[in-house]
C-alpha positions in Angstrom: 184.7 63.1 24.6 183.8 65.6 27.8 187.2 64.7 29.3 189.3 65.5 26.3 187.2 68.8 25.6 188.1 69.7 29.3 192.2 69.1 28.9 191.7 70.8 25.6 190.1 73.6 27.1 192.4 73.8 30.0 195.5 73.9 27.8 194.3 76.4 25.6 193.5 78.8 28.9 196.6 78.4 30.2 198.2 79.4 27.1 195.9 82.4 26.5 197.1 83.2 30.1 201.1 83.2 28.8 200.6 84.5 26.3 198.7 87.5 27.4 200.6 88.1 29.9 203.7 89.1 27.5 201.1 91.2 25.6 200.2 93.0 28.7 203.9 94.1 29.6 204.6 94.6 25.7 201.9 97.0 25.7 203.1 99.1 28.7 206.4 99.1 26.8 205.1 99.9 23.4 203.2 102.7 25.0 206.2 103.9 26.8 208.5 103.9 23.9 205.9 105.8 21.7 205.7 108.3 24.3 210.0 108.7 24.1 210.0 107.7 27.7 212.7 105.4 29.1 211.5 102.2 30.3 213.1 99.0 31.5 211.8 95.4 31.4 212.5 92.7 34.0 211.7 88.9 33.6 210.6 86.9 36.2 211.8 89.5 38.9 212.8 88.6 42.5 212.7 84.7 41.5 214.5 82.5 44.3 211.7 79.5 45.0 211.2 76.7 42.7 209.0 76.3 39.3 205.5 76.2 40.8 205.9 79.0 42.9 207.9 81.0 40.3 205.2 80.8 38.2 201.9 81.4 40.2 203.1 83.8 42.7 205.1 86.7 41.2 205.2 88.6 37.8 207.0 86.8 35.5 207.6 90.1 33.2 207.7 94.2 34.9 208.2 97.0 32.8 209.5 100.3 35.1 209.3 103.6 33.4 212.2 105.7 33.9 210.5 109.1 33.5 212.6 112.1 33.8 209.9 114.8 35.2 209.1 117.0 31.7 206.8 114.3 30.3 203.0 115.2 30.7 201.5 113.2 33.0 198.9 111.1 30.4 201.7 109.4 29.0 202.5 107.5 32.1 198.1 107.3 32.7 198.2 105.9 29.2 201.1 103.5 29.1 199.0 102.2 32.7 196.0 101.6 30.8 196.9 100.2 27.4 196.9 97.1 28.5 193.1 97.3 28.2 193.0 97.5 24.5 193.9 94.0 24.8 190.4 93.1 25.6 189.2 94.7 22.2 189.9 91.6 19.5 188.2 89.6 22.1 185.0 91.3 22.1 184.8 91.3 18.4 185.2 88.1 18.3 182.1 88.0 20.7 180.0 90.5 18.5 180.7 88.5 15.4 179.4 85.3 17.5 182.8 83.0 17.9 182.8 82.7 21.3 180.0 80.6 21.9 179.6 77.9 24.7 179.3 75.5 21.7 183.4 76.2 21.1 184.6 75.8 24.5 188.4 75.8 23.6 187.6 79.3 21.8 185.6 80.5 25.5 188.5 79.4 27.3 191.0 81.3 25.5 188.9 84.0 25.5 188.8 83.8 28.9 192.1 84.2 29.7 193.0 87.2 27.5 190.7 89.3 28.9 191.9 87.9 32.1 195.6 90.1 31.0 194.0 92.6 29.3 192.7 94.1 32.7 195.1 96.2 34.1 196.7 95.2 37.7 196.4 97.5 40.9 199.9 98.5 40.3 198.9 99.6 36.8 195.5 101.4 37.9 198.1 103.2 41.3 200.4 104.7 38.5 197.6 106.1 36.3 195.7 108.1 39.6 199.5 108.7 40.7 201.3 109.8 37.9 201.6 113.4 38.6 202.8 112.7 42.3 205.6 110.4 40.3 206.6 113.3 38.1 206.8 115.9 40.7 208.8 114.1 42.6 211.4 113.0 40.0 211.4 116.4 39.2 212.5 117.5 42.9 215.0 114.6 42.8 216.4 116.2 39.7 216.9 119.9 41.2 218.1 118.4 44.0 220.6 116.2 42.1 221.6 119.5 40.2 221.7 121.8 42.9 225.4 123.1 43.3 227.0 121.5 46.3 228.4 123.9 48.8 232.1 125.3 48.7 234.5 123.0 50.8 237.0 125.4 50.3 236.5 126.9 54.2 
C-alpha cells in the first residue's frame, strides 16, 4: 500500500508542477492584458535537444511584455509578482486543515503549486528593474522618432 501511495503521490506532483506552471505564465499574461500592455507568449522557447532535456532544463512557456515607455512602472512590478497569488488557494486549503500528512497525494500537490506560485529570478529582476526598462524604451522611442538628417547635401 506505501508503494502505490508513493506513485500516487509522485504523479499528482508532477502534475501540480504542469499545471502550475501554465498558471504562472497565464498570470503574468492576465496581469499584462489588464494593465493594456502588449505582451507575447512563447512555448517551449529555444527547444533543440530531446524530450527529457526539453522538459527539465528550459521554460516550457515565457511571456515578454512589449511595453511602450508611458505605462507606470507598477504595472510591469505587478504583472512580475502575480504569479504569487497562486500560493493563496493553497494556504486556505492549509488553514481549513486539507493538507495534512495523513493525505499525502493532497501535500504533494500542494507542494508543487506553491512550487510555481513563487516568482523566478527573472520575474523578481523585472519588478526592482522596471523603471530602467521603461526609460530605456522610452529613449529607443525618441530616438526611433527623431527626424533623420537631410541627405539632400
Amino acid at each position: 500500500m506505501i508503494g502505490s501511495n508513493v506513485v500516487v503521490a509522485g504523479c499528482a506532483l508532477a502534475l501540480s508542477v504542469a499545471v502550475g506552471l501554465v498558471a504562472h505564465e497565464s498570470a503574468h499574461a492576465a496581469t499584462l492584458r489588464l494593465a493594456r500592455v502588449d505582451y507575447s507568449v512563447s512555448y517551449f522557447p529555444g527547444r533543440s535537444d530531446g524530450v527529457v532535456a526539453a522538459l527539465t532544463t528550459r521554460p516550457w512557456a515565457a511571456v515578454h511584455p512589449r511595453p511602450t515607455g508611458r505605462e507606470p512602472p507598477w504595472t510591469l512590478r505587478l504583472a512580475a509578482l502575480a504569479p504569487a497569488l497562486l500560493a493563496v488557494p493553497v494556504f486556505g486549503l492549509a488553514l481549513a486543515g486539507l493538507v495534512t500528512s495523513d493525505a499525502p497525494v493532497v501535500a504533494a500537490a500542494a507542494i508543487g503549486w506553491l512550487a510555481c506560485s513563487l516568482p523566478s529570478p527573472q520575474d523578481f529582476s523585472v519588478a526592482f528593474h522596471a523603471q530602467q526598462l521603461l526609460e530605456r524604451k522610452r529613449a529607443r522611442t525618441r530616438d526611433s522618432n527623431a527626424a533623420a538628417p537631410s541627405r539632400a547635401d
